[in-house]
C-alpha positions as a Markdown table, in Angstrom:
| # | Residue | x | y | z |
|---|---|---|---|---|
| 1 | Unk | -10.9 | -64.3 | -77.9 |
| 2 | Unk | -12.4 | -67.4 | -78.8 |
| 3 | Unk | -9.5 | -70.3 | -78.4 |
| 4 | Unk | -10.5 | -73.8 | -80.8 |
| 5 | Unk | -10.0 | -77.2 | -78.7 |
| 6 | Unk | -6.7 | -78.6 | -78.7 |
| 7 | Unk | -7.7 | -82.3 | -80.0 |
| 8 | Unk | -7.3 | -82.6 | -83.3 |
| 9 | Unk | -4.3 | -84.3 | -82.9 |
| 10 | Unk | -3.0 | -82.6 | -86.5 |
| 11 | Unk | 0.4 | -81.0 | -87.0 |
| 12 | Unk | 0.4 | -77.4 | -86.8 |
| 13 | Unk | 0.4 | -75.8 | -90.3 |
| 14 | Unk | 2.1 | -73.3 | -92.1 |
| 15 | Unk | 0.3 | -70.3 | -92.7 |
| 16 | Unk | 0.5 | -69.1 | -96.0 |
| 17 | Unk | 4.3 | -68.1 | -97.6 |
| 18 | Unk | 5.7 | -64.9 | -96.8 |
| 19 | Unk | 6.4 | -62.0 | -98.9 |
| 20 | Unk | 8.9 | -60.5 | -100.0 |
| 21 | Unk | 3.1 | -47.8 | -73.2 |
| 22 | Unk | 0.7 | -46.1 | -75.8 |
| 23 | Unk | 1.5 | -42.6 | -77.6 |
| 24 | Unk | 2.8 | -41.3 | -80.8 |
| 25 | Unk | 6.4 | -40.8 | -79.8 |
| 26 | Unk | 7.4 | -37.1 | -80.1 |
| 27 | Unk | 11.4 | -36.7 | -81.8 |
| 28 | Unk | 13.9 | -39.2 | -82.6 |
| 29 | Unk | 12.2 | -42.6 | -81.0 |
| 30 | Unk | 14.4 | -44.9 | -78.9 |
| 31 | Unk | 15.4 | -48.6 | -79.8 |
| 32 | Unk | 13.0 | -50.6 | -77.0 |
| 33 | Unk | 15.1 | -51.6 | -73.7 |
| 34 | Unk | 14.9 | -55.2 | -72.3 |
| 35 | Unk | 11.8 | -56.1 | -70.7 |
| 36 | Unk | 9.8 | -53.5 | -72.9 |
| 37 | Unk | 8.7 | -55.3 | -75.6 |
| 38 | Unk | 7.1 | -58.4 | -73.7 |
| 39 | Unk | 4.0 | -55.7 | -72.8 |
| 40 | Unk | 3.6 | -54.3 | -76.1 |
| 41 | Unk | 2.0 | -55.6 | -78.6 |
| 42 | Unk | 3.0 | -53.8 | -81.6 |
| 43 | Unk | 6.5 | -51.1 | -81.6 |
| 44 | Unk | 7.3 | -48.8 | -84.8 |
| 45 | Unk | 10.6 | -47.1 | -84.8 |
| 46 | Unk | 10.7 | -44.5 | -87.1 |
| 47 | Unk | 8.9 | -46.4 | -89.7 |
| 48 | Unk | 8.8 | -45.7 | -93.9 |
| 49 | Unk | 7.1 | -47.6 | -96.2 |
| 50 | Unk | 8.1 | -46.5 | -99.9 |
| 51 | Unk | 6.0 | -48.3 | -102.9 |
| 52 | Unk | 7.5 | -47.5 | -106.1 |
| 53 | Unk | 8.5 | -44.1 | -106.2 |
| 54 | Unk | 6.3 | -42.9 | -103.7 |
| 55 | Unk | 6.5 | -42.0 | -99.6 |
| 56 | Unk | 3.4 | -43.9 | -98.9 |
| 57 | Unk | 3.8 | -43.9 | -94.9 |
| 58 | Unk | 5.8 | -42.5 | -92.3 |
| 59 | Unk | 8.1 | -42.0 | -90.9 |
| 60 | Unk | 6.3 | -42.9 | -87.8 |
| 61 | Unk | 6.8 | -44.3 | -84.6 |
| 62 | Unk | 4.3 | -45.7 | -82.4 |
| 63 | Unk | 3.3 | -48.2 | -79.4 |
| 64 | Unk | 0.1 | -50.1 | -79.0 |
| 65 | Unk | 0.6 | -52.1 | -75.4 |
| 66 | Unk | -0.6 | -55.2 | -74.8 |
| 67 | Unk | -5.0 | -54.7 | -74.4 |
| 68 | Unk | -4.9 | -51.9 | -75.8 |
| 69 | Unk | -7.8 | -50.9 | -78.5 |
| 70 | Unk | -7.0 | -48.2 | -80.9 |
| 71 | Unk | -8.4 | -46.8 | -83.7 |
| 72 | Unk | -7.0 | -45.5 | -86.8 |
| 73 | Unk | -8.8 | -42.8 | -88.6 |
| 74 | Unk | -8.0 | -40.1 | -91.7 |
| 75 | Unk | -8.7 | -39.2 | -95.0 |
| 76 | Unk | -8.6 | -42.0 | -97.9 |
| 77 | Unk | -5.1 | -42.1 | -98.9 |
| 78 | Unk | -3.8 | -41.5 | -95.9 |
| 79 | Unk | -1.9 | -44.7 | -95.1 |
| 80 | Unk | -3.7 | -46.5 | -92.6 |
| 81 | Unk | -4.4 | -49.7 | -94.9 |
| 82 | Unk | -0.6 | -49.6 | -95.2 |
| 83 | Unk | 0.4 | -49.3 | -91.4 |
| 84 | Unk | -2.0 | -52.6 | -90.5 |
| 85 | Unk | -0.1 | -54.0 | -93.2 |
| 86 | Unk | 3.4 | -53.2 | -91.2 |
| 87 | Unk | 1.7 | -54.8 | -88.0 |
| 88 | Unk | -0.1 | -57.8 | -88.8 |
| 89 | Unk | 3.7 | -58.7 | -90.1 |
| 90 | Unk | 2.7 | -58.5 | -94.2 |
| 91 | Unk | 4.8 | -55.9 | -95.2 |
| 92 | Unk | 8.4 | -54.9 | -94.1 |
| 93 | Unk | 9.4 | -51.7 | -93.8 |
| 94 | Unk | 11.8 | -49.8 | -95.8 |
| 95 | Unk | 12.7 | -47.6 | -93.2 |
| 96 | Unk | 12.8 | -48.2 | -89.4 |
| 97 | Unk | 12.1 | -51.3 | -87.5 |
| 98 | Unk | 9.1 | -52.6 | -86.4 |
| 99 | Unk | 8.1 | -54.9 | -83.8 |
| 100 | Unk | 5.1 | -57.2 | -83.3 |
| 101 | Unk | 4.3 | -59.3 | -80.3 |
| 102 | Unk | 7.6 | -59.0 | -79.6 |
| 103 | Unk | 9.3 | -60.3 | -82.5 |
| 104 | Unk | 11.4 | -57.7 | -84.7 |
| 105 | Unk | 10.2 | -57.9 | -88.6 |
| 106 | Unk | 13.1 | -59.0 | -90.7 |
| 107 | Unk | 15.0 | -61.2 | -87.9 |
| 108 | Unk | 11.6 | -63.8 | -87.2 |
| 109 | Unk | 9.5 | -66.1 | -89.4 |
| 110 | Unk | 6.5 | -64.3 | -90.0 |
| 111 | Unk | 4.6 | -67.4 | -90.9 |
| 112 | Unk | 4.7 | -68.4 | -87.5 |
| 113 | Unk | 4.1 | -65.1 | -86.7 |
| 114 | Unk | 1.0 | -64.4 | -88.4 |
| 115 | Unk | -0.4 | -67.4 | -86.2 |
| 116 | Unk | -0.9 | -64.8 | -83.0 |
| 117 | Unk | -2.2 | -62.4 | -85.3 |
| 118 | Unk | -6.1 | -62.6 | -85.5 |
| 119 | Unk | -6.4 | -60.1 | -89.0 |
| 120 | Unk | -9.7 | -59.0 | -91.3 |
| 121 | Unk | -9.8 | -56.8 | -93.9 |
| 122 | Unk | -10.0 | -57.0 | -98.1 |
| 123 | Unk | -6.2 | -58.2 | -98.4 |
| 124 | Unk | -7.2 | -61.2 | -96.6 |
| 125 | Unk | -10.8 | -61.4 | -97.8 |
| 126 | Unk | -9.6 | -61.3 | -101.2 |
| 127 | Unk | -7.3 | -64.2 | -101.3 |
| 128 | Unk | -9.7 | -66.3 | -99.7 |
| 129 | Unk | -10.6 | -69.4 | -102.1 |
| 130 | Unk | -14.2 | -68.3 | -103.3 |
| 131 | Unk | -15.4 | -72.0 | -103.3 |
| 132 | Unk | -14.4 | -72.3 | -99.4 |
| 133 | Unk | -17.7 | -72.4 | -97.0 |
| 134 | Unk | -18.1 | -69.9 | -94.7 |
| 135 | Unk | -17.7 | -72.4 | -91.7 |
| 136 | Unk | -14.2 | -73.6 | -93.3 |
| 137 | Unk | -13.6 | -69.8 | -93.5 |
| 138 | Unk | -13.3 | -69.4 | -90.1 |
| 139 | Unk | -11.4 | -72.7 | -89.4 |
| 140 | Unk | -8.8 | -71.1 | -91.6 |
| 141 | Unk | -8.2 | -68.3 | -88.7 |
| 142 | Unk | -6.8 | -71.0 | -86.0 |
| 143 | Unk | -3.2 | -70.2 | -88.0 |
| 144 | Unk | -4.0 | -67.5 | -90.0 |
| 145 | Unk | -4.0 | -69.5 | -93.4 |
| 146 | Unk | -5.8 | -68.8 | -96.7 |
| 147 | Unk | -7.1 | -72.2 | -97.5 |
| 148 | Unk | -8.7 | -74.6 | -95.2 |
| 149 | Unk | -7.2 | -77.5 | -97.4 |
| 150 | Unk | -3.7 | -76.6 | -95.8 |
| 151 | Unk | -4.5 | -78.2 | -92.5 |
| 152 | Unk | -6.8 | -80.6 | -90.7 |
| 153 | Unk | -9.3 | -79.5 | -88.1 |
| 154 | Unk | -11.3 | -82.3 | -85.4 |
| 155 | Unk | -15.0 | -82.5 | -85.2 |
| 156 | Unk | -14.7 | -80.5 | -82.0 |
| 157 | Unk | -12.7 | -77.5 | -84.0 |
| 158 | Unk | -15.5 | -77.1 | -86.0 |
| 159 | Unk | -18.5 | -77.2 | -83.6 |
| 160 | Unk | -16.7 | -74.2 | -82.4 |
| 161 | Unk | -16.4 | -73.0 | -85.2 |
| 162 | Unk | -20.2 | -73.5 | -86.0 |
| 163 | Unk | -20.8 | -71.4 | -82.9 |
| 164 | Unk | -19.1 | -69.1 | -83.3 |
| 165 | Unk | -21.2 | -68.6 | -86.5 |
| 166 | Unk | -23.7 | -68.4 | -84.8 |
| 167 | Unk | -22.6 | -66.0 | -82.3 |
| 168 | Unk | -22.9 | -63.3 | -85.3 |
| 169 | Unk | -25.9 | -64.7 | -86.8 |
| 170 | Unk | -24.3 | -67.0 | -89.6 |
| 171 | Unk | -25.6 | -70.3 | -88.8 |
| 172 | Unk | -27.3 | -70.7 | -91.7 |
| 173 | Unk | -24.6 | -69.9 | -93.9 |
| 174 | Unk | -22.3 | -72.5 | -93.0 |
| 175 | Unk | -22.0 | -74.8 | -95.5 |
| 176 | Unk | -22.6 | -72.1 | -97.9 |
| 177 | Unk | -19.5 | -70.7 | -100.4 |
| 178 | Unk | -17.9 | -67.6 | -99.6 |
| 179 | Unk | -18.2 | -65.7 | -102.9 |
| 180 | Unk | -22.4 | -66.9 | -102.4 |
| 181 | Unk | -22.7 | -64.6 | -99.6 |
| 182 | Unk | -23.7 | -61.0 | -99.7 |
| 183 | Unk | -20.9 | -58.6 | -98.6 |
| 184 | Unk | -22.4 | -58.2 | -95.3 |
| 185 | Unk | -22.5 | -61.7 | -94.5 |
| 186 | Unk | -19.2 | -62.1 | -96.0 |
| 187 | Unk | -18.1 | -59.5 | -93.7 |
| 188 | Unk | -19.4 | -61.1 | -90.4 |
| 189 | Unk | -17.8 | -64.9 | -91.7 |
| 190 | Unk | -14.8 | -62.2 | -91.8 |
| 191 | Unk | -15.0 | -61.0 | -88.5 |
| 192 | Unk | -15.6 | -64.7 | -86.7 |
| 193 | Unk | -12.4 | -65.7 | -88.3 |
| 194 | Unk | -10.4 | -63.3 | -87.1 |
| 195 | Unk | -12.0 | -63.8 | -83.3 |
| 196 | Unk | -11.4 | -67.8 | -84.0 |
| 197 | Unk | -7.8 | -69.2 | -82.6 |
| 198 | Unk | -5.5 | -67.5 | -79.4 |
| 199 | Unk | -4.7 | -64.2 | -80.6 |
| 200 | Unk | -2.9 | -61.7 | -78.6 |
| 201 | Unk | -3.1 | -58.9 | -81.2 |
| 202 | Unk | -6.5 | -58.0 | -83.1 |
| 203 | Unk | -6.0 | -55.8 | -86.3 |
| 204 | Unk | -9.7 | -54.9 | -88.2 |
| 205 | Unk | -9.6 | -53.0 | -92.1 |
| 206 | Unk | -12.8 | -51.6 | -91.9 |
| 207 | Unk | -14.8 | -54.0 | -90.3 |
| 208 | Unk | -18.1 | -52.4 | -90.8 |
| 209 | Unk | -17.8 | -52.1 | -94.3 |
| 210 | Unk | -20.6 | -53.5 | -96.2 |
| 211 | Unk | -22.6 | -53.6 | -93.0 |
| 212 | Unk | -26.3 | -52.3 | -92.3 |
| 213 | Unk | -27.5 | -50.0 | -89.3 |
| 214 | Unk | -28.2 | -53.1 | -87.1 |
| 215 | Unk | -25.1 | -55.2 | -88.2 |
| 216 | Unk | -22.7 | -52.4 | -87.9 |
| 217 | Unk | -24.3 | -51.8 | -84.3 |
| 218 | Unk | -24.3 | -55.8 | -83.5 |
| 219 | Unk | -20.4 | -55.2 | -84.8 |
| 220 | Unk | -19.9 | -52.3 | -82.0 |
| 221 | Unk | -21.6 | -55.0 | -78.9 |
| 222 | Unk | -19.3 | -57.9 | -80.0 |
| 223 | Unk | -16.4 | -55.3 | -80.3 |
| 224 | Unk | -17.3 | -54.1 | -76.6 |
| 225 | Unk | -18.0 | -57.4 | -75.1 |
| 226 | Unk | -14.5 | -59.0 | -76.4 |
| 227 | Unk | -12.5 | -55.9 | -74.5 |
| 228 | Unk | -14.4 | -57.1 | -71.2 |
| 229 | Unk | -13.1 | -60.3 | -71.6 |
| 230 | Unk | -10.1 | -61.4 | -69.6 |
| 231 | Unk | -6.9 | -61.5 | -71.5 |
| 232 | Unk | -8.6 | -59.7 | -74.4 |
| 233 | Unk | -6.4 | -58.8 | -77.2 |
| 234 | Unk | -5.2 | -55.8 | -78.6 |
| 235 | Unk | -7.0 | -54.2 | -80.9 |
| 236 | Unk | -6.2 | -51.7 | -83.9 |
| 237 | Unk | -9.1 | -50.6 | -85.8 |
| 238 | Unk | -8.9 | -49.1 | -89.2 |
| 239 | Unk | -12.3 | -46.9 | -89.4 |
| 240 | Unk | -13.9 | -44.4 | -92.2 |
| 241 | Unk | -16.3 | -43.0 | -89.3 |
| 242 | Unk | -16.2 | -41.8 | -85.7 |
| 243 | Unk | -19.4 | -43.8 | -85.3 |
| 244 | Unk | -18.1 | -47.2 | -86.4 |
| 245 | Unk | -15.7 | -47.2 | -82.9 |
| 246 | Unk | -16.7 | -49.1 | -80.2 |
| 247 | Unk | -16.8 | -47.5 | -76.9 |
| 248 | Unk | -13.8 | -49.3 | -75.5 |
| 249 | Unk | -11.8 | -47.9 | -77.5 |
| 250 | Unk | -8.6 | -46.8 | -75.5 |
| 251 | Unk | -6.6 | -44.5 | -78.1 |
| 252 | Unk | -6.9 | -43.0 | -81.2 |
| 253 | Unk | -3.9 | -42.1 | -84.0 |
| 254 | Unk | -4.7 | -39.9 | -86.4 |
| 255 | Unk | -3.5 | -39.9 | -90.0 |
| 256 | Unk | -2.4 | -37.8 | -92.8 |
| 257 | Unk | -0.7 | -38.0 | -96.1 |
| 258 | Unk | 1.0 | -41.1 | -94.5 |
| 259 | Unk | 1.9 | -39.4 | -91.3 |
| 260 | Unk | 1.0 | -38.7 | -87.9 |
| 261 | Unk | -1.7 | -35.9 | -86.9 |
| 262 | Unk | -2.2 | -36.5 | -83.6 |
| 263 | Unk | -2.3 | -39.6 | -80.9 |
| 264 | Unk | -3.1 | -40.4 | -77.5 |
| 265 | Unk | -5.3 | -41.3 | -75.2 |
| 266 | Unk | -8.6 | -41.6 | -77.5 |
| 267 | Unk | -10.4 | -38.8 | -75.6 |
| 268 | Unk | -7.8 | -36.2 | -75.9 |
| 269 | Unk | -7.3 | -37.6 | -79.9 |
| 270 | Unk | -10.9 | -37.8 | -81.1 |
| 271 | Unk | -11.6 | -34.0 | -80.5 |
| 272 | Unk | -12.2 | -31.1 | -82.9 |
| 273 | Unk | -8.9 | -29.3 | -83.0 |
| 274 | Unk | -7.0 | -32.9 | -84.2 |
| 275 | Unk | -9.6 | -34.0 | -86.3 |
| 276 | Unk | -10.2 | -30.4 | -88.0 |
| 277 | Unk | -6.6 | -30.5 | -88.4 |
| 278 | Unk | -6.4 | -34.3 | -89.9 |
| 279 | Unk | -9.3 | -34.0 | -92.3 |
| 280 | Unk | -8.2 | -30.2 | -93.1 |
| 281 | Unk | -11.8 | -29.0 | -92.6 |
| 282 | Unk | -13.7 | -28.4 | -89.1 |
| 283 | Unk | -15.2 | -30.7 | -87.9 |
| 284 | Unk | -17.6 | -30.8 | -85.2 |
| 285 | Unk | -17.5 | -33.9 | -82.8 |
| 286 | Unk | -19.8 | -35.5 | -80.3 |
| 287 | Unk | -20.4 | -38.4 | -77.8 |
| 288 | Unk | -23.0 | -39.8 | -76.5 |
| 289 | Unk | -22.8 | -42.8 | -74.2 |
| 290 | Unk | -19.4 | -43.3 | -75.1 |
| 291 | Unk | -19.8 | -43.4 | -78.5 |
| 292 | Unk | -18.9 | -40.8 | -80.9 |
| 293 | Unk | -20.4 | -39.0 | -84.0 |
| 294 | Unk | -18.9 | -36.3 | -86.1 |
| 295 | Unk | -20.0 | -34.4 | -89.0 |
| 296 | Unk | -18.0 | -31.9 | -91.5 |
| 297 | Unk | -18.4 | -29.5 | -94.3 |
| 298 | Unk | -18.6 | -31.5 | -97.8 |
| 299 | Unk | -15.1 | -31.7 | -99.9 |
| 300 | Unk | -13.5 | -33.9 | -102.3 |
């Protein structure tokens, strides 16, 4: 994870206000013991989200330890946008209780919260301030805020920034606004805010989204190469597409009409029998290198 210089001598901000062990656990799940929850990033106990009048999630209990990197794939609909939502702290359950980093949702600030969290995906992208620059985009990741306006950030802060920029191939864009970008760049500017501050938990909407052949696979390497670095973060991926996961992935969860097909270990998850049973067709699955590719009858 890319950590900014301490030296700006500002006071750390608020992000913005709040609103309103590794396996699907099988049967009733238990309340975490002490000692537990320091080594997982992320604990769902028996989890339901309910918008409106409609089960939208759940119930569903999981654990994504600490260094972990899981992906989260199913059909559209299928709640996966919704379950980020419970662990990058944005949404409360109705049902359950849910722990992130540690801290139970409900009983901690999740402004200070969301400052551990390193998130990208379309609820953040579209709150952004379209007028922001791309390089004052990623500034805004050091506490997870919306506008860069909220804080104050030293000339070191945003050299790294700057390379970090140019890590993905955005140099050029850094002075340039946010809604001036194509979605691809907007995308990477996405992805080098959410890999800008200390973040012990990773949590990526679709990241490729957007993305061409050679950005996606760029996406994949930088993906890779942050799980060899030490202390690397968790990791929970939202993908459409077997191919979009990086290699390092660790563990898979599979989802369906807001509930749990299958997860584990990512090679016993990402096989044909849970993913024929999770998209309700058969599919056939490969990998090559580490990497997988799948392909499946056409169906609405």
């Amino acid at each position: 994870m890319w950590q900014p210089p301490h030296d700006s001598g500002c006071p750390l901000s608020a992000a913005e206000p709040a609103p309103g062990p590794s396996a699907l656990q099988p049967g009733p799940a238990a309340e975490p013991g002490p000692g537990e929850l320091p080594r997982a990033a992320a604990h769902l106990l028996d989890v339901t989200v309910v918008l409106g009048a409609r089960q939208v999630l759940g119930p569903i209990s999981l654990t994504v330890g600490a260094g972990e990197r899981w992906a989260v794939l199913g059909p559209n609909g299928a709640g996966k946008t919704t379950l980020l939502s419970v662990i990058g702290a944005e949404r409360h359950p109705t049902r359950g209780a849910a722990w992130v980093l540690g801290e139970q949702l409900g009983r901690t600030d999740v402004r200070r919260l969301r400052q551990r969290i390193g998130a990208l995906g379309h609820r953040v992208a579209d709150r952004i301030p379209p007028q922001a620059s791309a390089l004052e985009v990623v500034l805004t990741g050091r506490d997870g805020l919306l506008a860069p306006w909220w804080a104050c950030f030293s000339k070191a802060e945003r050299a790294a920034a700057g390379q970090l920029l140019s890590r993905l191939g955005c140099e050029a864009l850094a002075g340039q606004a946010f809604a001036a970008c194509s979605q691809g760049e907007r995308q990477r500017v996405l992805i080098a805010r959410s890999l800008y501050g200390e973040h012990a938990l990773l949590l990526l909407d679709e990241p490729a989204v957007g993305m061409d052949l050679t950005g996606r696979e760029a996406l994949v390497a930088a993906l890779d190469e942050l799980a060899r670095a030490p202390a690397a973060p968790a990791t929970v991926q939202v993908a459409h597409t077997l191919e979009e996961l990086p290699g390092s992935t660790t563990h898979a969860l599979l989802l369906r009409d807001g509930v749990a097909v299958a997860a584990g270990p990512v090679t016993d998850t990402l096989a044909k029998a849970p993913l024929s049973d999770c998209y309700g067709v058969a599919v056939s699955v490969r990998r090559r290198r580490g990497r997988w590719s799948a392909t499946a009858p056409a169906a609405w």
